[in-house]
C-alpha positions as CSV (number, residue, x, y, z in Angstrom):
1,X,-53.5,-10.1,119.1
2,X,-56.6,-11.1,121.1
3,X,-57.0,-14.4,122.0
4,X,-60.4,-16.5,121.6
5,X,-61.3,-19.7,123.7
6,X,-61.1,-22.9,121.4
7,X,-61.4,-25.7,123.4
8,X,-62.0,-25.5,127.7
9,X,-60.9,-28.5,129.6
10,X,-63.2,-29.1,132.5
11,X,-62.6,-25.9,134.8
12,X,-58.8,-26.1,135.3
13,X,-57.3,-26.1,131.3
14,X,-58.1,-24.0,127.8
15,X,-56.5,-23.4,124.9
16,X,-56.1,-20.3,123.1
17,X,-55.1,-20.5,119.3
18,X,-53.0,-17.0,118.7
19,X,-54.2,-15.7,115.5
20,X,-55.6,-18.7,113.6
21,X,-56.5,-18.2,110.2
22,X,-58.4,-22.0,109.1
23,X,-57.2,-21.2,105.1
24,X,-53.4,-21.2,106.6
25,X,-53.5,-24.2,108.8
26,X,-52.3,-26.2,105.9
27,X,-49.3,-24.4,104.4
28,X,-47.7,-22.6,108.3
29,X,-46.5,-24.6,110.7
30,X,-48.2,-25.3,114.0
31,X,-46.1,-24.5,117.5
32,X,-48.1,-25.7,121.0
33,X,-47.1,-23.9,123.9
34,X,-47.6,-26.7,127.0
35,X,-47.7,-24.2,130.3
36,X,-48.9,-24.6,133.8
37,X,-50.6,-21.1,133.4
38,X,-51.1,-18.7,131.0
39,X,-52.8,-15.9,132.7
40,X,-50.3,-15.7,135.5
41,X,-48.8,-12.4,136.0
42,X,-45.2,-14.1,136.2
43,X,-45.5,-15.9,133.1
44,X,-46.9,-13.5,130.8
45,X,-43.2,-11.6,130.2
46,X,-41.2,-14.4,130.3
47,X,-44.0,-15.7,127.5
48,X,-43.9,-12.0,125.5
49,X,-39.9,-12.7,125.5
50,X,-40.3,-15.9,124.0
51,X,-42.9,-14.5,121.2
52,X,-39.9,-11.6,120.7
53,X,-37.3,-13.8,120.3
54,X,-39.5,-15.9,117.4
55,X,-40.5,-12.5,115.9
56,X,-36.9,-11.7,115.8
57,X,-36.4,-14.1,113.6
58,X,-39.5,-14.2,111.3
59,X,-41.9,-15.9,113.6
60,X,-45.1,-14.0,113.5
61,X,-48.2,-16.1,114.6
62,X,-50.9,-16.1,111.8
63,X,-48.7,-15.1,109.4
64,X,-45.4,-17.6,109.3
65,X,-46.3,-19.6,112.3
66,X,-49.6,-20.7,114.0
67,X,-49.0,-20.9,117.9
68,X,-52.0,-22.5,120.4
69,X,-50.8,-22.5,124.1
70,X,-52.7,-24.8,126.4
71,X,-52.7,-24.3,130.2
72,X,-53.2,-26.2,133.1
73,X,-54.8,-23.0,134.7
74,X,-51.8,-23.7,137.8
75,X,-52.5,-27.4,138.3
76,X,-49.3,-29.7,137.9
77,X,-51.2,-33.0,137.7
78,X,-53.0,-32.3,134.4
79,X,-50.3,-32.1,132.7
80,X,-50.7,-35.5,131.4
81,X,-54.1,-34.9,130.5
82,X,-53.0,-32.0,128.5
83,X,-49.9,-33.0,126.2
84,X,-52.2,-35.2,124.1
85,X,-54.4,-32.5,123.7
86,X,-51.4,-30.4,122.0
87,X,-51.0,-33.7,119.8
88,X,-54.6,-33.7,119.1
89,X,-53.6,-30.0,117.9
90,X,-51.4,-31.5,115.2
91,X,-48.0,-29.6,116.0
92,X,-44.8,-29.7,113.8
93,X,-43.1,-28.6,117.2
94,X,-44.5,-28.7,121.2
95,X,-42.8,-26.4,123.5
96,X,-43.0,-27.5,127.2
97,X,-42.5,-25.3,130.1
98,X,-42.3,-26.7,133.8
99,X,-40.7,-29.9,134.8
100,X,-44.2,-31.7,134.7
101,X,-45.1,-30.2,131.7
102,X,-41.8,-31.4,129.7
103,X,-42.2,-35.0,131.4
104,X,-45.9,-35.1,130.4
105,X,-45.0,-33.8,127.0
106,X,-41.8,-36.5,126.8
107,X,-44.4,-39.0,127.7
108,X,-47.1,-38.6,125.4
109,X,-45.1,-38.1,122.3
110,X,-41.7,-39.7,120.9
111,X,-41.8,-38.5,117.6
112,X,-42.9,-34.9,117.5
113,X,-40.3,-32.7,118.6
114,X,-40.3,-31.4,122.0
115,X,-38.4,-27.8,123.2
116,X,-38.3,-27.3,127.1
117,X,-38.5,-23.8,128.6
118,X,-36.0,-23.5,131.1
119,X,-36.2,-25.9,133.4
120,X,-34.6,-27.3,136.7
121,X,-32.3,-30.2,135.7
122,X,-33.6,-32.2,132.6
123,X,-30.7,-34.8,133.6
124,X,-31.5,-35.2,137.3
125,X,-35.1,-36.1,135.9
126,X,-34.4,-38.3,133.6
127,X,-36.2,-35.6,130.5
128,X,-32.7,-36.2,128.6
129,X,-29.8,-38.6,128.7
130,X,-27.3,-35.6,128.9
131,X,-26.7,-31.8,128.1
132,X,-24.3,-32.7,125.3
133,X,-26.3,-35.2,123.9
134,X,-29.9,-35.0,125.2
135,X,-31.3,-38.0,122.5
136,X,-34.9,-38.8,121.6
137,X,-37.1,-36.1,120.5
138,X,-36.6,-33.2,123.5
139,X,-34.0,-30.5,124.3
140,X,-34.4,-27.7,125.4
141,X,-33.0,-25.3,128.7
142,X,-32.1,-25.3,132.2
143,X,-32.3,-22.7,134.8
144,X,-29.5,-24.7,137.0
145,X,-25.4,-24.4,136.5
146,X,-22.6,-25.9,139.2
147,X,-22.5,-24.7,142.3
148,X,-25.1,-21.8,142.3
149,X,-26.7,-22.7,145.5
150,X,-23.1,-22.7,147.2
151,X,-22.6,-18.8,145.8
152,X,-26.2,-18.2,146.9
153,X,-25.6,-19.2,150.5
154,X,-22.1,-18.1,150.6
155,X,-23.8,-14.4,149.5
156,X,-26.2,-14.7,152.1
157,X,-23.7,-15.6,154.8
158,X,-22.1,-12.8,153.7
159,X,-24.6,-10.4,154.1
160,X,-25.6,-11.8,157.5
161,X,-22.2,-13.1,159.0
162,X,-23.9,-14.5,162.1
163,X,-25.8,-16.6,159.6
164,X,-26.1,-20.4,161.1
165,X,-29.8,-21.1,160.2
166,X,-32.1,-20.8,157.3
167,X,-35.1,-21.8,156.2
168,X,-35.9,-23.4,152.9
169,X,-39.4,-23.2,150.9
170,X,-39.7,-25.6,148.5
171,X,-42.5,-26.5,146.6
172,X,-41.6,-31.2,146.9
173,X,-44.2,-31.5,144.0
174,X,-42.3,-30.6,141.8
175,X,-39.3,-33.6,140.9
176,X,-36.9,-30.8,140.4
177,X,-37.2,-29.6,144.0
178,X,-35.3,-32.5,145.9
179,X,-32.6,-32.2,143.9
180,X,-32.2,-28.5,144.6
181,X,-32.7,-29.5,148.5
182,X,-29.7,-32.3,148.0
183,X,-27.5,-29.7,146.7
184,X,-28.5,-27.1,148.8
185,X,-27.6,-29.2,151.8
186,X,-24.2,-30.1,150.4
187,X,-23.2,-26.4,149.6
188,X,-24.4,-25.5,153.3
189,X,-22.3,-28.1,155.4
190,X,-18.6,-26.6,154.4
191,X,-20.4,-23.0,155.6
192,X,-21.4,-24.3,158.9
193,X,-25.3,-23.5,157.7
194,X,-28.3,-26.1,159.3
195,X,-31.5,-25.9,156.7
196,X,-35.0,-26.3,157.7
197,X,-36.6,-27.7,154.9
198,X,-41.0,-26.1,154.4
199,X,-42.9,-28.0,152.1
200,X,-45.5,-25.5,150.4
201,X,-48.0,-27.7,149.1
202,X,-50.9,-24.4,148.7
203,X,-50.3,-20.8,149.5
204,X,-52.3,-21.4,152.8
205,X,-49.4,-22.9,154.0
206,X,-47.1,-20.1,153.7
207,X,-47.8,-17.9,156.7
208,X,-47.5,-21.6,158.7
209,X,-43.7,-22.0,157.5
210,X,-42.7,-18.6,158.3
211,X,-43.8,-18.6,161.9
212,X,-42.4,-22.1,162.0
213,X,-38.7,-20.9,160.5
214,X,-39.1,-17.8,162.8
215,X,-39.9,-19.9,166.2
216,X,-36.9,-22.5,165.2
217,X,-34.3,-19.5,164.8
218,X,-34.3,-19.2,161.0
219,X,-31.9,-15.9,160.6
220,X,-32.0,-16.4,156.5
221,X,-34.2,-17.6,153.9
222,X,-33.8,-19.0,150.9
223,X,-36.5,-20.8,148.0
224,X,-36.2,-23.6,145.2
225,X,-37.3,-22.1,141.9
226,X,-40.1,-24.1,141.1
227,X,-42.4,-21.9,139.1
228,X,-45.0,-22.5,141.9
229,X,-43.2,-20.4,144.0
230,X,-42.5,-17.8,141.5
231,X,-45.9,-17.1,141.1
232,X,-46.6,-16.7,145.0
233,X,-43.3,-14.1,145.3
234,X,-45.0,-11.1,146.3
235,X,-46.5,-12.8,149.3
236,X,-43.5,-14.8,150.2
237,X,-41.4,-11.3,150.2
238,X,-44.4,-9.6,152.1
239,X,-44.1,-12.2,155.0
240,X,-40.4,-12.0,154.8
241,X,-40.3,-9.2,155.5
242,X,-43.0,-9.2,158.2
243,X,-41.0,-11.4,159.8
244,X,-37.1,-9.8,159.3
245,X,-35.7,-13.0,158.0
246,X,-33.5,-11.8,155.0
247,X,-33.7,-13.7,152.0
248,X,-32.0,-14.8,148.9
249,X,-34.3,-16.0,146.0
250,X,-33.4,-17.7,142.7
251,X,-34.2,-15.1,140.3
252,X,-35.4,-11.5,140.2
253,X,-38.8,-11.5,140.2
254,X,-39.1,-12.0,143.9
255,X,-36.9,-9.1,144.3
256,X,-39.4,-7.3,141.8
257,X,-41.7,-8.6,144.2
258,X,-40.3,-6.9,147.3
259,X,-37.7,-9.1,148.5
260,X,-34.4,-8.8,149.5
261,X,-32.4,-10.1,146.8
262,X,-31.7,-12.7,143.7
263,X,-28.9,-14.3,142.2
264,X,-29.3,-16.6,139.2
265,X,-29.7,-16.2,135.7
266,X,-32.1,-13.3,133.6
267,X,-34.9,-15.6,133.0
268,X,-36.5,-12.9,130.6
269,X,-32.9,-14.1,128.5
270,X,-33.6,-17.3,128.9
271,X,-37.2,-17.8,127.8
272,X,-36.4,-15.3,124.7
273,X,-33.4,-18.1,123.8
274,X,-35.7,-21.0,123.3
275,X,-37.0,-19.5,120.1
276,X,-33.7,-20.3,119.1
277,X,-34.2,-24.2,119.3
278,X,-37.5,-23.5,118.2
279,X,-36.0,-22.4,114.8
280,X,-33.4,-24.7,114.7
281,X,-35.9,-27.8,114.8
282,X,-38.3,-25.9,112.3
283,X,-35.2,-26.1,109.9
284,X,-34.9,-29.3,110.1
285,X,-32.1,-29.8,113.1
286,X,-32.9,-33.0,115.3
287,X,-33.6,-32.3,119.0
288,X,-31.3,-35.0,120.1
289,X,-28.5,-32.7,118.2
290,X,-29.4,-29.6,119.9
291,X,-27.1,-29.4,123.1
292,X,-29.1,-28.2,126.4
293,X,-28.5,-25.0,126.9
294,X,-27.4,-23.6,130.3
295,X,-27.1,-20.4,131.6
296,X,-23.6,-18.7,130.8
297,X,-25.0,-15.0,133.1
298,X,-26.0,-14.4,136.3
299,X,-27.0,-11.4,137.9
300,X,-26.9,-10.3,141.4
301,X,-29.7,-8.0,142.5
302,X,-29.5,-6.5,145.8
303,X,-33.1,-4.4,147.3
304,X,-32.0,-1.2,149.4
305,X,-35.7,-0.2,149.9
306,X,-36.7,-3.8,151.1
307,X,-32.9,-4.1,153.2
308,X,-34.1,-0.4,155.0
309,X,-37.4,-2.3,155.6
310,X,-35.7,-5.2,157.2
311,X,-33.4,-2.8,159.4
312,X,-30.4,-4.5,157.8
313,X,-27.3,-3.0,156.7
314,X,-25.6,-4.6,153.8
315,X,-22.0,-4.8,154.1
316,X,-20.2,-2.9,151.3
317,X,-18.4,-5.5,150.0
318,X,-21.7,-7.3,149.2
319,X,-22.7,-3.8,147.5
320,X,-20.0,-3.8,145.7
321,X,-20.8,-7.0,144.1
322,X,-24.2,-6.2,142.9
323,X,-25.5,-6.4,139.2
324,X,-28.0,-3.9,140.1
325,X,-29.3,-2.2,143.0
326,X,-32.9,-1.0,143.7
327,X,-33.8,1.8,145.5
């Protein structure tokens, strides 16, 4: 359904109501979508998932549900501008995607319920008191689980056995990205791994951390998965590549991208599973009795058109493990 401009914030924020009919404001109720961009090519599936999974289970905007989704057109800090504006919307539900955004949202609003797209860790922040029992008016998802960074490095070490340094890019605006560096560095100490931390703060600064990692010895490369960096993966595979360092990313789309290869969980699964809490809270269900949901799958894709482009040879054993492989 098209979409039609209803209210522009400055140059940097818009929303877009989905299909609004004014006679059925009154009797459907109102979902805002809080996202750091809406026209990003990165979002926009993991967005159509999440209008599958509602559709799945009757959600069909202008017709059982009215959905506006305000963006912050990529900029973190007006997010707390922008959740008020989804209050000003009147919502019977505000889904919040991006650490900021769920903060922001948390912030502005204790009483309307609040469902988090998947997330870093909601805990770690301070979004909820607990997985189990999240309290107060939020819940939602989280991209993190135990120990993935350790079976990321240890699959990287793997595939590179001479493996001692790598490079880290990691996008320090965002709060969940020191928490993924803290873990990070303890998985790498019992493999005898040294990080070199890059803090992307623009996209400028990309090319400047991979010729930094490459003159310090970087032999691997690894990201954070702050949706910042998602959105910049086809230019942070390009310039691995450019610059042979083999990489393992958080989650496919980089490997879509042209990189090397992911593990972590199908985000596409993810995002479609938050309609989910959606409904549950629609029926009444109170967020703080709606567990946080982590990820139960993860996938391991492996690239053999961007390993051939690397000149590296993948042990078979590392094949072998692999969800999926792409020629």
């Amino acid at each position: 359904m098209k979409r039609r401009q209803l209210i522009a914030l400055g140059a940097a924020a818009c929303i877009w109501p989905l299909g609004v009919l004014a006679q059925q404001s009154s009797r459907l109720p109102r979902l805002c979508v809080l996202t750091l961009d809406a026209q990003s090519s990165s979002w926009a599936p993991r967005y159509a998932a999440f209008i599958q999974g509602l559709s799945d289970l009757g959600y069909v905007d202008g017709q059982s549900i009215l959905i506006d989704v305000v963006s912050a057109a990529g900029k973190y800090d007006r997010f707390p501008e922008l959740a008020p504006e989804c209050l000003r919307l009147k919502p019977e539900i505000i889904v919040a995607y991006t650490t900021p955004g769920a903060i922001a949202a948390k912030n502005a609003t204790n009483t309307i319920p609040i469902i988090f797209g998947p997330i870093g860790d909601p805990v770690g922040t301070g979004i909820v008191a607990s997985f189990a029992r999240p309290g107060g008016n939020i819940t939602g998802q989280t991209l993190m689980a135990p120990e993935i960074s350790t079976k990321r490095l240890q699959l990287l070490k793997e595939t590179i056995p001479t493996l001692t340094r790598v490079a880290v890019l990691s996008y320090l605006t965002d709060p969940i990205a020191r928490l993924q560096i803290q873990e990070m560095e303890r998985a790498a100490k019992p493999l005898g791994l040294h990080l070199q931390i890059h803090n992307i703060k623009t996209t400028d600064d990309l090319p400047t951390a991979f010729e930094a990692a490459t003159k310090a010895g970087a032999q691997g490369l690894m990201t954070t998965i702050e949706t910042f960096l998602i959105g910049r993966g086809t230019r942070i595979a390009e310039l691995a590549i450019k610059h042979g360092i083999p990489a393992m990313y958080p989650v496919r789309d980089f490997v879509d991208a042209g990189g090397l290869m992911s593990y972590g969980p199908n985000s596409l699964a993810l995002y479609r599973r938050t309609s989910t809490q959606v409904d549950k809270v629609l029926k009444g269900t109170k967020p703080a009795d709606i567990p946080v949901e982590q990820p139960a799958k993860f996938e391991f894709i492996v690239s053999l058109r961007a390993a051939k482009a690397l000149g590296l040879t993948i042990p078979p054993a590392t094949l072998a493990r692999a969800d999926e492989l792409i020629e």
